[in-house]
C-alpha positions in Angstrom: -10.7 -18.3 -16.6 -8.9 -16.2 -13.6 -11.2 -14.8 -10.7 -12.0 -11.3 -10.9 -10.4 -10.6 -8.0 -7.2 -12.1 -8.9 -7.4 -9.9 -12.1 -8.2 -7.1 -10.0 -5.2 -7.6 -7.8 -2.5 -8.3 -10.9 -3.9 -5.1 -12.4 -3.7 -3.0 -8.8 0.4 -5.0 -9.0 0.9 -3.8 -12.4 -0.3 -0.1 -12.0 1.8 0.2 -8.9 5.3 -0.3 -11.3 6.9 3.2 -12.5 7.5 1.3 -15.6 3.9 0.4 -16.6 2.1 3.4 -17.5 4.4 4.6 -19.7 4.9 1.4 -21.4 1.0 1.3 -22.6 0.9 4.5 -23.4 3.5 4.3 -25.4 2.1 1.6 -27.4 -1.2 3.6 -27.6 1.4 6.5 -28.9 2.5 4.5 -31.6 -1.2 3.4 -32.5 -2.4 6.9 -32.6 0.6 8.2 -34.7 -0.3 5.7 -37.5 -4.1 5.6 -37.1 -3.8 9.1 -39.7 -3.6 6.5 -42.5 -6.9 5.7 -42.2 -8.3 9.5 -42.6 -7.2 9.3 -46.7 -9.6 6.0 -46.9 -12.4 8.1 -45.6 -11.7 12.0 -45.9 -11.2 13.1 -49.7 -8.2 15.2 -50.1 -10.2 18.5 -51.4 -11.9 18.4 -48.6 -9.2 19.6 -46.2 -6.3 21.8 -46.2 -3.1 20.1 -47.7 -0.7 20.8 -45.0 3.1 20.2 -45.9 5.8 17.9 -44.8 7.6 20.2 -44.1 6.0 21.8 -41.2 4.9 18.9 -39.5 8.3 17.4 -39.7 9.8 21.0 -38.5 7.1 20.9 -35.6 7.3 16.8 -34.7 10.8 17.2 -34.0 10.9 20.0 -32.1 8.2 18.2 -29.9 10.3 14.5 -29.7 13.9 16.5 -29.4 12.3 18.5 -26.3 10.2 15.4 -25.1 13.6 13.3 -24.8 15.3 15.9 -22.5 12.5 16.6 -20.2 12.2 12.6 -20.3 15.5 12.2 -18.8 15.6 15.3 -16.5 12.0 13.6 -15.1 13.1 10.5 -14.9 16.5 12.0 -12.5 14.3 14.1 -10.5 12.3 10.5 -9.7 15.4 8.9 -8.6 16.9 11.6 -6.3 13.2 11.4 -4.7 13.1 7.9 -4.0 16.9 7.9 -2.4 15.3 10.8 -0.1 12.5 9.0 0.7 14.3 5.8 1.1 17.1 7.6 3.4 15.1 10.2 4.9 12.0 8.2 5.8 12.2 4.3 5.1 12.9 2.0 2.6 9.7 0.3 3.2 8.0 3.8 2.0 10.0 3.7 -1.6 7.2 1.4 -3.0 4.3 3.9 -2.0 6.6 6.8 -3.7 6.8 4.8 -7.2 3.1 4.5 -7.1 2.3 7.8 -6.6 0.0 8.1 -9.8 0.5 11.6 -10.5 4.7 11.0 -11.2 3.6 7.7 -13.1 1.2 9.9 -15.8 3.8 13.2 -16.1 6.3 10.7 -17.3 4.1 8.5 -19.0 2.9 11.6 -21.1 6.5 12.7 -21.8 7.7 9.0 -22.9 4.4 9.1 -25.0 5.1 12.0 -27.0 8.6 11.4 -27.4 7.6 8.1 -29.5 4.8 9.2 -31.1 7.0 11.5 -32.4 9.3 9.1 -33.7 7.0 7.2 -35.6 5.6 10.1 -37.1 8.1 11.2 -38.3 9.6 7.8 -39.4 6.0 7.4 -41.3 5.8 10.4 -42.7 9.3 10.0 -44.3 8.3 7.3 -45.8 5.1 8.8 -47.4 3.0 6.3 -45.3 0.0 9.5 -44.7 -2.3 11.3 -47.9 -3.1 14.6 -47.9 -6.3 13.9 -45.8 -3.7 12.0 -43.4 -1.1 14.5 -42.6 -4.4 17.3 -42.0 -5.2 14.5 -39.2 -1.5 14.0 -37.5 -1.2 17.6 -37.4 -4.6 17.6 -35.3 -3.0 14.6 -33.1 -0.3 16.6 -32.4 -1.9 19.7 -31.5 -3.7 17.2 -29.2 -0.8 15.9 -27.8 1.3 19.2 -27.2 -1.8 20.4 -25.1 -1.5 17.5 -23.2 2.3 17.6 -22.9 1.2 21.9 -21.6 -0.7 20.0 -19.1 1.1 17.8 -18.2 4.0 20.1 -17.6 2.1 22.8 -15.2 1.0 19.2 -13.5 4.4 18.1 -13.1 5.7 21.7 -11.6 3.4 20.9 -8.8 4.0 17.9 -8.1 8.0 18.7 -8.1 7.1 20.8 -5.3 5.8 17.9 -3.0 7.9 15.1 -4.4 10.7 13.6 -2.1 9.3 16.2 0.7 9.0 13.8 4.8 5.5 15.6 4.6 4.3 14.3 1.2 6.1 10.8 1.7 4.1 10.6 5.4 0.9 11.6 3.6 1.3 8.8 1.0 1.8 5.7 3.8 -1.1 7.6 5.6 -3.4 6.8 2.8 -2.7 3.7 2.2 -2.5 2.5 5.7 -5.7 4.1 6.2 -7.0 1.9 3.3 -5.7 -1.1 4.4 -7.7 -0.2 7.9 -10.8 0.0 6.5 -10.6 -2.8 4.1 -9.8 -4.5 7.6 -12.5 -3.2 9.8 -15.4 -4.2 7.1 -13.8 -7.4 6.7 -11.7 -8.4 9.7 -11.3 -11.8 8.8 -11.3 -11.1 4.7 -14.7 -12.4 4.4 -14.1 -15.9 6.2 -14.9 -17.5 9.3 -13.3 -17.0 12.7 -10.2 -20.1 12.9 -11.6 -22.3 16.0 -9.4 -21.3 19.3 -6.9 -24.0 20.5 -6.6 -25.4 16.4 -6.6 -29.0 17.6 -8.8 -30.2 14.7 -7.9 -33.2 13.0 -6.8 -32.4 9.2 -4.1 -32.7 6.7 -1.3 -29.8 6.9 -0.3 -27.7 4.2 3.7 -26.4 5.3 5.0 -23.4 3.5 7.6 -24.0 0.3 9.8 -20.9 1.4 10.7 -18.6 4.3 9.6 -15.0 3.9 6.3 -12.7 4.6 2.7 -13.8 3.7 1.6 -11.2 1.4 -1.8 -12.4 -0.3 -4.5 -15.2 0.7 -6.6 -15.4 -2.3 -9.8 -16.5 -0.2 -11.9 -16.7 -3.2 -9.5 -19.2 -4.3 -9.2 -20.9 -1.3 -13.4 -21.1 -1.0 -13.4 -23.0 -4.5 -10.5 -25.6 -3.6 -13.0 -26.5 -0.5 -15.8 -26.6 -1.7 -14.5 -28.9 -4.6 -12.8 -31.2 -2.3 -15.9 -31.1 0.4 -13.5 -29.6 3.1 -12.7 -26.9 5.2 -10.0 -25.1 5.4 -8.3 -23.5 8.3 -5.7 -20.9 7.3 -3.1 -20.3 10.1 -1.2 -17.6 9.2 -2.3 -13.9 8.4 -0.8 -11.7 5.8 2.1 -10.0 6.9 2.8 -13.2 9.5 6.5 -14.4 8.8 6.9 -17.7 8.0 9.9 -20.2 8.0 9.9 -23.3 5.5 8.1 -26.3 6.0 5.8 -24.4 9.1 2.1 -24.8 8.9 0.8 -22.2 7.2 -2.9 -24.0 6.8 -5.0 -27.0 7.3 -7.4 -29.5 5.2 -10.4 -30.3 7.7 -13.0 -32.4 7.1 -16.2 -30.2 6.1 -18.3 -29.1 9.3 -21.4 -30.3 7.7 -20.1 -33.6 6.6 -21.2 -35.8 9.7 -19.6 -38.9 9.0 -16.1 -37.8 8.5 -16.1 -35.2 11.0 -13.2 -35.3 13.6 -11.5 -37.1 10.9 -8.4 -35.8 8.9 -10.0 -36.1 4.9 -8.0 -37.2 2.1 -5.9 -34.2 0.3 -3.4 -35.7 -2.5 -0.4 -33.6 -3.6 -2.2 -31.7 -6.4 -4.2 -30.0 -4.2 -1.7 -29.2 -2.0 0.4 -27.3 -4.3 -3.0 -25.6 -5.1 -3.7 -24.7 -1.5 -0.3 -23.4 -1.1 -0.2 -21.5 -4.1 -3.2 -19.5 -2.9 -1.5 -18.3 0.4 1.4 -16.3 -1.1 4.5 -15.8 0.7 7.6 -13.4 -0.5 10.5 -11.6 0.9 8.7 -8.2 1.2 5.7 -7.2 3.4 2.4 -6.0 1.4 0.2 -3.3 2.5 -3.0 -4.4 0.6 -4.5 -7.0 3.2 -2.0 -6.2 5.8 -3.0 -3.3 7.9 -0.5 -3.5 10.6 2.4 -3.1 7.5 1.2 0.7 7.2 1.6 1.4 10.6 4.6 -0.1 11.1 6.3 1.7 8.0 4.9 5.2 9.7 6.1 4.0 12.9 10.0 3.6 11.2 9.7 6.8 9.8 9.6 8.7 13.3 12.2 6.8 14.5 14.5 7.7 12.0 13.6 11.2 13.0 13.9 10.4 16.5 17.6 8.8 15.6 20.5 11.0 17.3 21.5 11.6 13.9 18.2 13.4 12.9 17.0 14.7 16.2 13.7 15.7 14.6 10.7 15.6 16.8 8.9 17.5 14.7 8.7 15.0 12.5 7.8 12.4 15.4 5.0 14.6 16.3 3.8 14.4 12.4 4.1 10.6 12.6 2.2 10.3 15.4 -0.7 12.3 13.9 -0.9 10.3 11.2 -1.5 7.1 13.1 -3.8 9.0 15.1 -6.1 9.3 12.3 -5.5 5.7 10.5 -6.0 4.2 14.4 -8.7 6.7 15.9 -10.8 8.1 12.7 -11.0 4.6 10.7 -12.0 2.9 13.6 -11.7 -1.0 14.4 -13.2 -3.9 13.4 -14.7 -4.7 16.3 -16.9 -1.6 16.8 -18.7 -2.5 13.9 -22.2 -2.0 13.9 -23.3 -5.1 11.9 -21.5 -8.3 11.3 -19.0 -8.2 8.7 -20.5 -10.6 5.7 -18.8 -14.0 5.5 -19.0 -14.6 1.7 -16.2 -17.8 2.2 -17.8 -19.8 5.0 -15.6 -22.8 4.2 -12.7 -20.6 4.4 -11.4 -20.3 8.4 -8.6 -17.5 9.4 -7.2 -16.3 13.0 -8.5 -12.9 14.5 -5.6 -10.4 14.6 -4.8 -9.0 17.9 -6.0 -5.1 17.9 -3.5 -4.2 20.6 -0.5 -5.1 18.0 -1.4 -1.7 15.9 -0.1 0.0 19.5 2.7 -2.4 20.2 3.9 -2.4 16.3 3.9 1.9 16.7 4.0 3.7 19.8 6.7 1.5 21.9 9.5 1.9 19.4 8.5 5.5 19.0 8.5 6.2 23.3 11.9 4.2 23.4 13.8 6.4 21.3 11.8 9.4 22.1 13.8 9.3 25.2 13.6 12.7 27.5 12.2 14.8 24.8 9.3 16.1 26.9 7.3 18.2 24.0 7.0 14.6 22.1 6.7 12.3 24.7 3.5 14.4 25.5 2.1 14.6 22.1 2.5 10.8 22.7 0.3 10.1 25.5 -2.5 12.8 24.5 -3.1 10.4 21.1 -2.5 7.2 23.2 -5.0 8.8 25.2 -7.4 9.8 21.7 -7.0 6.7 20.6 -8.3 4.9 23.7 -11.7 7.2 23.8 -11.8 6.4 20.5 -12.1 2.7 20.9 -13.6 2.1 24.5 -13.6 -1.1 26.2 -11.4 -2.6 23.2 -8.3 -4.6 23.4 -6.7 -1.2 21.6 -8.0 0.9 24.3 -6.7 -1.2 27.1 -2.7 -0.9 25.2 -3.1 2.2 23.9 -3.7 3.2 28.0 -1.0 0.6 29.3 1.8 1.7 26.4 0.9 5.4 28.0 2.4 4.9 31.7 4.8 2.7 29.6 6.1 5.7 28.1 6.0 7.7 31.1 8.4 5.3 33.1 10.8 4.9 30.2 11.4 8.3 30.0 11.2 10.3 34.1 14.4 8.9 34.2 16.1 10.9 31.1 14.3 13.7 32.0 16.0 16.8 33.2 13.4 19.2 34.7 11.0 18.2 37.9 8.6 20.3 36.7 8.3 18.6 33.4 8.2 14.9 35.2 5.5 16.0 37.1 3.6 17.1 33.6 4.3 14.4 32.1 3.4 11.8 35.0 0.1 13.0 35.5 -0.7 13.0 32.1 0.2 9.3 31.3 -1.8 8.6 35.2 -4.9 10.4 33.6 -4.4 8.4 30.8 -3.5 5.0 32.0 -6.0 4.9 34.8 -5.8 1.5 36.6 -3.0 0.4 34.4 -0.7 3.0 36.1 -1.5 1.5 39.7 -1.2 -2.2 38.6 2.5 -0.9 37.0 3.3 0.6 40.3 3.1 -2.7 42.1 3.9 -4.8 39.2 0.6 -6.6 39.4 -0.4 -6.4 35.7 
């Protein structure tokens, strides 16, 4: 039977596809269409209203006739958005567009009424509903035209944010702030911490394919050790980039097995292809267990809008906001007031470097921010947030350092003294010792 987890996770995969929704409910369309039938087994006929053919064909295809336009028209409105977003933004955002859910349901509901339509009118041609039936399918289809209503005035609004930089930098907000706090309650996704300097003895599992690691399935990985009476030592983290044939994890011998420890434990080829099943790797980046993926797509976003093309630093200022809250308000792993549970103690992954959510956003963003004063500013004050935030972290101490990095990558492309003094004392106040060791190149 497949793990709940992996269930979960196929569903979450499934849900995220503009295609899905409306594919199930349309099947549960076509059930409902026909499930009238079943009203002339239990309804006698005198009992209800004997409603005519004629008006419920007159009325069912009015409803699928008017259900296949807006269809259409919905579905081009979707595409124009996601070209915006993908041009406008970044491609990397197109996948956080298509799942927005609220798009997914409008056109689900239109797709859904269109073929419940179309079977009941097919059925009802054909004489397939009694006179207790066609009393029920024209309540169904009351039903669904106040759902279609709905669905519509829905729609309307959400027409007004779709394709919008706003809306699309709200959507990788929210899911880069929930791949942050999956990460700060489980920093090492419920495992142990990998042993520093990875000398161990052990058999090596090398990757089958170049691309991202998307997905380690630790529950998966937790059963395959404790089967074998191993550890295992995962080397990679999702999002890492891996080439074919590199380690991407290790079969150790189990830390409580005394006799074979320090010794690499038998793994046959079976349970390698297991192993390396469970750690998946693809073309594309996820953002699920990845949290430095969400902050580098918001990251790409203001530099488009930093591009001289664009020249948009309004935008940059937005951008930067937004990591400000998915670095500052979710917080880090490590500030943690109790230990994060380690539910896969046979299971051992590397620590991720905090520091890399600074280096992965803000240095592109001060590079091509250049000498636009008002931005560069708005730069350092959330470098600065960020580092108060998270004191005496290995965030804080980049977060202060990328700061007077900013600051000398840009006095030299600005114009105005007045404005290089500003903005040198600012990133000073900021970067604190980092801006004297920088000065004599001691750091």
């Amino acid at each position: 039977m497949m793990p709940i987890a992996r269930l979960q996770r196929l569903w979450k995969g499934l849900s995220e596809q503009l295609w899905f929704k409306p594919a199930w409910w349309g099947v549960l369309a076509t059930a409902v269409a026909l499930m009238g039938s079943i009203a002339n087994r239990f309804i006698a006929e005198d009992l209800v209203p004997d409603i005519g053919r004629d008006t419920l064909q007159g009325l069912l295809t009015i409803i699928a006739s008017s259900m296949l336009a807006v269809s259409t028209f919905s579905l081009s409105i979707l595409v124009q958005a996601f070209s915006s977003a993908a041009s406008s933004a970044s491609p990397r955002a197109l996948r956080v567009i298509m799942a927005d859910d609220n798009a997914q349901t409008a056109i689900a509901a239109f797709i859904s009424a269109f073929i419940y339509s179309v079977i009941a009118l097919m059925a009802l041609g054909v004489g397939y509903y009694g006179s207790a039936g066609r009393f029920v399918l024209l309540l169904f289809t009351v039903v669904v035209m106040i759902n279609v209503i709905i669905m519509l005035i829905r729609w309307i609004n959400t027409l007004s944010r779709l394709g919008r930089m706003g809306y699309t930098i709200g959507r990788v907000e929210h899911v880069a702030a929930e791949a942050m706090l999956a990460y700060q309650a489980q920093p090492l996704l419920g495992g142990q911490a990998l042993p520093e300097g990875g000398q161990t003895a052990g058999v090596q599992v090398r990757a089958a394919c170049s691309g991202h690691v998307q997905h380690i399935d630790m529950e998966g990985l937790q059963q395959l050790a404790e089967a074998g009476q191993a550890d295992i030592h995962v080397l990679v983290r999702p999002g890492s980039f891996v080439c074919i044939g590199q380690p991407i994890a290790k079969w150790v011998a189990g830390h409580g097995d005394a006799e074979h420890r320090g010794h690499a434990p038998e793994m046959d080829a079976d349970r390698q292809e297991k192993l390396r099943a469970l750690i998946e790797v693809a073309a594309d980046r996820d953002f699920n267990q990845d949290p430095r993926f969400g902050v580098v797509v918001l990251g790409e976003i203001g530099q488009r809008a930093l591009s001289a093309a664009v020249n948009d630093g309004g935008t940059a200022i937005a951008v930067a906001g937004a990591l400000a809250r998915v670095l500052a308000d979710c917080g880090s792993a490590s500030e943690a007031v109790e230990p994060a549970e380690i539910r896969y103690p046979r299971v051992f992954v590397p620590s991720l470097d905090e520091a890399d959510f600074i280096r992965d956003s803000f240095i592109p963003l001060q590079r091509d921010a250049g000498g636009m004063f008002e931005v560069q500013m708005f730069f350092i004050k959330v470098l600065n947030g960020i580092a108060d935030a998270h004191p005496d972290s290995a965030m804080a101490d980049e977060a202060r350092r990328v700061a007077w990095a900013g600051w000398l990558q840009a006095k030299d492309k600005l114009s105005l003294s007045t404005e290089q003094a500003q903005l040198e004392q600012a990133a000073r106040e900021v970067a604190g010792r980092w801006s004297e060791c920088m000065d004599t190149r001691t750091c």
